[in-house]
Phi, psi and omega in degrees: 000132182255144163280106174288350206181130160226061190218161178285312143242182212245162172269164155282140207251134187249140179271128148005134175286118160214179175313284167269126172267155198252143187312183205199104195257132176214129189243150176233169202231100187245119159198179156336143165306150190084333238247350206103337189328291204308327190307273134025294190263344155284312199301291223283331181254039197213331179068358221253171166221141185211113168276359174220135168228122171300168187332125213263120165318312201097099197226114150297101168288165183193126166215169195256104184238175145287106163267117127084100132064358189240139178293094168236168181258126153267111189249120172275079185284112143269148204223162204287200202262146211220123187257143098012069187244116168071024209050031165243160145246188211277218105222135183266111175000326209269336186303318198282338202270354199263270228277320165300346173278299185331120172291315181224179156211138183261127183248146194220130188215133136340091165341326219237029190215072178342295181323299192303007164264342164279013189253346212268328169308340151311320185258358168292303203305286166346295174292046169224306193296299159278008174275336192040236199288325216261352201300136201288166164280135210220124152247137198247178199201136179244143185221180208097325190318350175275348167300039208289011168270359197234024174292125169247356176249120193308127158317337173296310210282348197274316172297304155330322212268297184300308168315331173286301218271328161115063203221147156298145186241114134252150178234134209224189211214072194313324186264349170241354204228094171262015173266333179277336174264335150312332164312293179341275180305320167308299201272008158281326179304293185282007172303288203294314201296351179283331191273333175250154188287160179289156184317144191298160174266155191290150169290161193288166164288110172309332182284325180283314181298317176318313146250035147332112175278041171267348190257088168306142202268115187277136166330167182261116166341304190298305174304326175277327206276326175286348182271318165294327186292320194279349209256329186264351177275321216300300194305292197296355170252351158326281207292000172232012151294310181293317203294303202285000000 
């Protein structure tokens, strides 16, 4: 996994100069403060679990995985915890800018935290708004699930919820269970690599048409002008043989 970035916006990430450059799937990761993100996005690309990070920046990962057999770059924006004010939320510039880079987003809210499961038809609502007619494929991930002393949100309600808004639902365990979140994140990758078409073919070399030997190579200017000088002194001692 490479870390790419630790700024309030985002960049494009140039993939290494190679022959087929490899397609490039990029997710952004939104939800409540608290919530997991980071967890979430080192487990699935890492397989690792680290239990404590600091406040989240905003920080874009990138790794080289297998989709369906093709070699691609997944670049992952987590992005900071989106607070709750007043029944409205705060949404932080990098959040609008995440979901406008994004190919898809994962909205993510905490078994064991309400608010951030109230946040999220909201911030679903965001994502449509900026997203318009192009607006990304969206999945909610509910996380946390191993905690069941500290649940505050019904197992029920995170499927209801992903049906309403019209999103696939998984609820998953960031810190014991890393096969259900490589499920997610797996069966989204491959979602977007089937929608987008595959990487461009290298263009041809011009320099290889160039020497083709089917492209005859021209004379040299000089060699014709000696050949001619020679023809004509050749004609002139001819003829002046015949005079005498």
């Amino acid at each position: 996994m490479r870390l790419i970035q630790n700024m309030t916006t985002i960049a494009e990430y140039a993939a290494p100069e190679c022959s087929v450059p490899n397609r490039v799937i990029k997710i952004a990761v939104i939800g409540g403060s608290g919530v997991g993100k980071t967890a979430l996005v080192v487990r699935f690309l890492t397989r690792r679990f680290i239990g404590d990070y600091e406040r989240n920046a905003g920080n874009l990962y990138s790794r080289e995985v297998q989709v369906d057999g093709e070699q691609v770059t997944i670049q992952v924006q987590d992005t900071p915890g989106v607070e709750m004010t007043d029944n409205s939320i705060n949404l932080p510039d990098h959040v609008t800018c995440s979901i406008q880079w994004a190919d898809a987003v994962v909205l993510v809210y905490s078994t064991t935290d309400r608010r951030s499961f109230d946040l999220i038809e909201q911030l679903h609502q965001q994502i449509v708004r900026t997203g318009g007619a192009s607006m990304p494929p969206v999945i909610l991930l509910a996380n946390k699930a191993d905690l069941l002393h500290l649940r505050c949100v019904d197992p029920q309600q995170g499927p209801v919820l992903a049906a309403a808004l019209g999103c696939s639902f998984y609820e998953v365990s960031a810190s014991e269970d890393y096969s259900q979140v490589h499920k997610a994140f797996h069966r989204l990758c491959c979602q977007l690599a089937k929608q987008q078409p595959p990487a461009p073919a290298p263009p041809a070399n011009s320099a290889e048409k160039r020497r083709s030997p089917l492209i005859p190579r021209p004379k040299s200017p000089n060699m014709q002008d000696l050949k001619r000088r020679f023809k004509q002194a050749l004609s002139a001692k001819v003829r002046t043989a015949t005079s005498v």
